[in-house]
Steps between C-alpha positions, in 0.01 A plus 500: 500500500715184554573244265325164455577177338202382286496234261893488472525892400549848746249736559372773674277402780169674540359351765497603841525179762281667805605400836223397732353783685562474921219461730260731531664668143333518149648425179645751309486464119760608291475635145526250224483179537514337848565099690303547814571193760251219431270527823434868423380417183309205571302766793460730215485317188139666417679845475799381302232242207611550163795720584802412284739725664450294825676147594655358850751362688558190699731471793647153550283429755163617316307147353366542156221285552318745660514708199463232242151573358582907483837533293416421215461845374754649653759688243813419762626278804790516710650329702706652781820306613616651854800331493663300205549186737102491533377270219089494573450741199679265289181287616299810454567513118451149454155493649414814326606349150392116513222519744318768477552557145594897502692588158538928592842595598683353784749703659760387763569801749722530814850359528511384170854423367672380176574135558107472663346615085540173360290301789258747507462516101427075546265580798308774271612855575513673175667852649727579745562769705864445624653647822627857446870377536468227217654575126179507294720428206549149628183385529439349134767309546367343809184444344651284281782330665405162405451387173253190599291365827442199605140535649189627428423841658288828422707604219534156327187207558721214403759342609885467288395110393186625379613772313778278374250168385314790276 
């Protein structure tokens, strides 16, 4: 099992991101827990109620809204990048977090690197799954590169001059 970044510490990661199954293909589940691509969920979610051993994955071009009402219960989300240049799931996480309210685990996936963690941390993600290449070591340092922000994100609600007049 590869290694995972969750809530600033290393661990083991048990869960198995599935990739989406090609046309005319059906899904294949593995054993132990499992992130099956949102749109194959959302066809099957009947089969999958109540299952905590179950979550999904985004791909940065995947809308949340349409999922909005049916996440709530969901143990895990991720939240594929494709290429660290591509910031939608940055957008993703946000949405996820302040919109639609979902307070599970929130996994960034993909081409995730070091100096990306902090951003995504403000934008929500609570677990990272780095690129194979990346020193795992690193990563609570990025976490925490900055002492103090400015603006109000996902990870803080208020702003430095409100923290500041308190």
């Amino acid at each position: 099992m590869p290694d995972l970044i969750r809530h600033n510490g290393i661990h083991k990661d048990e869960w198995t991101l599935v990739p989406a199954p090609e046309k005319g293909e059906e899904l294949t589940l593995p054993d132990g827990p499992a992130l099956l691509p949102a749109a194959v969920w959302k066809e099957n979610r009947d089969q999958y109620a109540g299952r905590n051993d179950i979550g999904i994955w985004f791909d940065s071009h995947e809308e949340p809204e349409h999922y909005s009402d049916l996440i709530g219960d969901l143990p895990v989300i991720a939240v594929n990048f494709p290429k660290f240049t591509d910031g939608r799931g940055y957008s993703i996480a946000r949405l996820l977090r302040e919109r639609y309210g979902y307070t599970g685990e929130l996994r960034a996936v993909g081409d995730v690197l070091l100096d990306q963690l902090f951003y995504m941390k403000r934008c929500g993600f609570n677990a990272y799954a780095l690129r194979e290449d990346k020193d795992i070591t690193q990563a609570e340092h990025c976490l925490n590169f900055f002492s103090n922000t400015y603006q109000a994100a996902a990870d803080i609600k208020e702003p430095l001059f409100r923290r500041r007049a308190s």
